[in-house]
Structures are given as structure tokens and as C-alpha cells.
C-alpha positions, 0 to 999 in steps of 0.5 A: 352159768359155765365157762365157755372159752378162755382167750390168752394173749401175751403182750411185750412193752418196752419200758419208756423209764426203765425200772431199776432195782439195786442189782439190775434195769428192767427195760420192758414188762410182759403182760399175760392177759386172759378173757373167759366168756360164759354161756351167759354172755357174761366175760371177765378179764384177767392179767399177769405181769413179768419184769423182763421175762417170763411171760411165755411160761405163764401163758403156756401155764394158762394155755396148757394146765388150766384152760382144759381143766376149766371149761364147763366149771361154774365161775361162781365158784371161784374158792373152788375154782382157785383151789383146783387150779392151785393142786393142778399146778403145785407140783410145779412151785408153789411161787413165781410163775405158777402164782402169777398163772392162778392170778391170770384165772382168779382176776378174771373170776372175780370180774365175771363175779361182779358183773353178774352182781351188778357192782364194783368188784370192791363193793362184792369184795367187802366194800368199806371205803369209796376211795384210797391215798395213793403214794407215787412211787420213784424207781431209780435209785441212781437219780439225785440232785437236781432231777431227783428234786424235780420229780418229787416237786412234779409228784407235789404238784400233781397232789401226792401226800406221799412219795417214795425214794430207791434206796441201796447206793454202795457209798451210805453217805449218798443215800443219806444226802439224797433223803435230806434233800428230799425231806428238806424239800417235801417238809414234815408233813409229807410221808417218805417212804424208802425202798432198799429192793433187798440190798443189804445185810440184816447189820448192814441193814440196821446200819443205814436204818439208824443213818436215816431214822432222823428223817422220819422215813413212814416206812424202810421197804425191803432192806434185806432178801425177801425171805430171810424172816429172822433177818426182818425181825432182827431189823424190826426190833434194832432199826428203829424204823417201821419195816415194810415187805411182802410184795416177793412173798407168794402164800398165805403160809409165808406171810403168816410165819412172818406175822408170827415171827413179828417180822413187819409193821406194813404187810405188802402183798402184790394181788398178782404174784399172791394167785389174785383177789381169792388169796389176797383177801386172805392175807389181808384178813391175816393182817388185820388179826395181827392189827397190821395194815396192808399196802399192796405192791404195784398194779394199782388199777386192780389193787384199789378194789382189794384195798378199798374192801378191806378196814386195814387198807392203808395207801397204795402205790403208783409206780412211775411209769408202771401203771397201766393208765401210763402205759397207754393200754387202757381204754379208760384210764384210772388216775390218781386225783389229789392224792386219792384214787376210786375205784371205778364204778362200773360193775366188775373191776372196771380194767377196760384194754384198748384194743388198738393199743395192745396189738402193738405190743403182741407177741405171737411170734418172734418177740418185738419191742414197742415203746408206749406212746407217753399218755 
């Protein structure tokens, strides 16, 4: 079996609830989406996503480096495939774009190798769950009172067990009223999780820490930049609350001199941003030799399948408004039910795109901006 062609499309979706972080709003996402074929009539689908923009330089990184350099290898080999890609594209960065540009190829690989199989991609990938809690996760940090008590009751309804709030208001005491309100709300016996999106200092961050600690937060996420390791291990050891982060980590090497450090408690990776399913496992493995669990950032209909393969998955996220079921582009949703997800049980990775819908939101010229039909 070889590689026969790679078709590489970027589509622009403008945001029907915008995400926001606690520097800015993000008001659409960009999605570059691959289809390889075989000679054996065997494809497989792969995908990227931007927050705002940078969807043009992953397509180009796809279009230009790694479709010529592609065509002919076998895709079941995809250790070999993805290390090929990885020196192609190094001199470039080590991170960001060129990561997200391995993980458009490494998804798609590993959708052609479960197929081939016969079997859901988490069942070749390890198989050691059928299912997974997921977390509904809230993105705006500016939402309290009323409408923040409303969205948490509208996640209880729909059977969530854990919820997670933005954290990282100027004024401490708002982010302080605003928990309470939703641990009063939720009870003891539903995980809260708080997200700081990388807001503060270190002090600052064992500051606030210590201000929320009494509501029993399963987890603070992100409370200071992304790569201070030194900063996360001070955190770590004086907030008194466990520390999540790794969703703005990119390689195995970071990760590991984390875990090292002693920096975390929940290990975050996002299987796109990490290069895909072949670095990914990695760094769950990395985990797991440290007793740490996984928790992946974001992308939760590929997300399930590595998370379901692996003895240290722990929950995974459903962004509101981010996942592509909300979105609309799927011709076959996959939804939270009860507060657990399945992986589907189609061999492959199950992502199946309505074609009809996705052509709203191509870009093949000039950039356009189309809001997703609510599903």
C-alpha cells in the first residue's frame, strides 16, 4: 500500500460564542483538513486547528514540504513517516505551525492504519477503555451572576459531573464570588476545575491559589505563562491546589523536563498541537512512568481515541461551542451522553465531514466569514 495523493483544504469558521482567554477574544477558528488516498483504495482523513489565524502557513507547510516528500511512502509506516516529516520541517520550529502541520499527516496516517485494521483507532492504539468522563468546559471569563449560574445549571441538566470555569479577573475578589456561586450551585460532589489561561505571576498565582483553595478546585489550570517550569514547580509546591498544564507544550522534551522538575499534577497535552496520535502516546506513556494522568486539551472527537487507549486517561474536555459536533461540520455527530463519550465504533477515527457544510466555510480566495448553523 502506498500514498497516492493528499488533498489539503483550509476552511474559516466564525465563532457563534467567541472564545475568550484573559488577553483576548478569539471570534473564529481555522481548520486545515487533509484527505490522503492509497493505491488500495484505503483514505484517511487528518486535521489542524488555529485560534484567529494561521491556517494559510499550516496548509502551505502541508501543500509544499510534505505532500511531495510523501507521495509513494507505505502509511503504515507511520513512526517512520512522522520522524521524516519532523527533520523536513525542524529547521522551521520545533512548535506551533510546524507541529500543527505533522499532526494534519499523523491523523490521517493513523485513520488509514485503523481502517486497514478493521478497528477504532483507540482499540489499534491500545484499547483499554470502551468510554471516557468528559468535563464541559465554560470559555468566558467575563460571565458571572445570573448567565454564569445558567450555564452551569444548563451543563447539570445535560449530565456533566464536571465543569470548568475562566479564571484571571484584575479584581481577586470577583474570581472569589464567582467560584463560591458555583460551588454553592454545583455541590461538593461535582469537579470544578479553574482556568487561569496564563494570567498571573508565580506569587501572584500562589496568591489567588490560596484564595480558592477552600472551594476544592479538582484542578487550577494554567495559572502562569505556559513555559515557565520553575514558575509551575514553585506554584505546585505552595498553592495547595493540584496544577494542570500542557495543552501550549509541543514535544516530548518539554514535557519530560517538566515531569522532571515536578512541575504538574494533570498532564494536558492537545494531540494536534503535540504533531498527532504517534507523539501524543508518547508523552502519555511519559506520564504514566511518573504516575501522572492525562487530560487532553480540546478536540475531543479525536481526543477520545487516545485517551481511551491509554491506563492513565483521565476526562477529557468539551469546549463549549468548540467541538466539531457544535459546529456543525459533521456528518455524524459525537456527543457527550450522561457525562461520558465513546469513542465511535467504525474502524478509523470515526471523524466523518459533511461535505455540504464545510464548503461554507472554505477559504480558496479571499478570506470569508460564515457562522455555524447552532446544531
Amino acid at each position: 500500500m502506498r500514498i497516492s495523493g493528499i488533498d489539503t483544504r483550509l476552511y474559516r469558521i466564525l465563532l457563534a460564542i467567541q472564545i475568550e482567554d484573559s488577553n483576548q477574544r478569539i471570534p473564529h477558528r481555522e481548520f486545515v483538513i487533509s484527505t490522503v488516498t492509497t493505491d488500495a483504495g484505503i483514505s484517511g482523513t487528518g486535521l489542524a486547528y488555529t485560534f484567529g489565524q494561521g491556517g494559510s502557513a499550516v496548509r502551505e507547510l502541508v501543500d509544499g514540504s510534505l505532500t511531495p516528500l510523501l507521495l509513494g511512502y507505505d502509511p503504515m509506516d507511520a513512526e517512520r513517516i512522522w520522524m521524516r516529516c519532523w527533520r523536513e520541517l525542524e529547521p522551521l520550529g520545533s512548535a506551533g505551525l510546524t507541529r500543527l502541520a505533522l499532526a494534519v499527516i499523523d491523523t490521517a496516517l493513523w485513520d488509514i492504519l485503523a481502517k486497514r485494521a478493521g478497528v477504532p483507532l483507540y482499540r489499534l492504539l491500545g484499547g483499554f477503555r470502551d468510554q471516557i468522563p468528559a468535563y464541559a468546559s465554560g470559555i468566558l471569563k467575563d460571565l458571572d451572576g445570573e448567565p454564569l449560574l445558567k450555564q452551569m445549571r444548563d451543563f447539570l441538566e445535560r449530565g456533566y459531573r464536571a465543569v470548568k470555569i475562566r479564571v484571571g479577573r484584575d479584581n481577586a475578589e470577583e474570581d472569589v464570588a464567582r467560584v463560591a456561586s458555583v460551588r454553592r450551585l454545583i455541590g461538593p460532589r461535582v469537579q470544578l476545575m479553574l482556568d487561569a489561561v496564563q494570567k498571573w505571576t508565580a506569587g501572584e498565582a500562589v496568591q489567588r491559589a490560596k484564595m480558592l483553595r477552600r472551594f476544592n478546585p479538582f484542578w487550577l489550570e494554567e495559572p502562569i505563562p505556559a513555559d515557565d517550569r520553575t514558575g509551575h514547580v514553585h506554584v505546585r509546591r505552595a498553592a495547595g491546589v493540584p496544577l494542570a498544564a500542557g495543552e501550549n507544550l509541543y514535544t516530548r522534551n518539554q514535557f519530560s523536563d517538566f515531569l522532571r522538575a515536578g512541575a504538574l499534577d494533570i498532564v494536558q497535552p492537545d494531540i494536534l498541537r503535540v504533531g498527532g496520535f504517534t507523539e501524543w502516546m508518547k508523552i502519555a506513556k511519559l506520564a504514566e512512568c511518573f504516575n501522572l494522568p492525562v487530560a487532553p486539551h480540546f478536540v475531543m472527537e479525536l481526543s477520545v481515541h487516545a485517551l481511551c487507549a491509554v491506563p492513565n486517561g483521565l476526562i477529557l474536555e468539551d469546549l463549549q461551542g468548540g467541538s466539531l459536533t457544535e459546529l456543525g461540520i459533521l456528518a455524524e455527530p459525537i456527543r457527550v451522553v450522561n457525562g461520558e463519550i465513546a469513542p465511535p465504533a467504525r474502524p478509523g477515527h470515526g471523524i466523518v465531514f459533511d461535505p455540504a457544510a464545510l464548503a461554507r466555510y472554505e477559504v480558496t480566495g479571499q478570506a470569508t466569514h460564515v457562522t455555524p448553523t447552532p446544531t
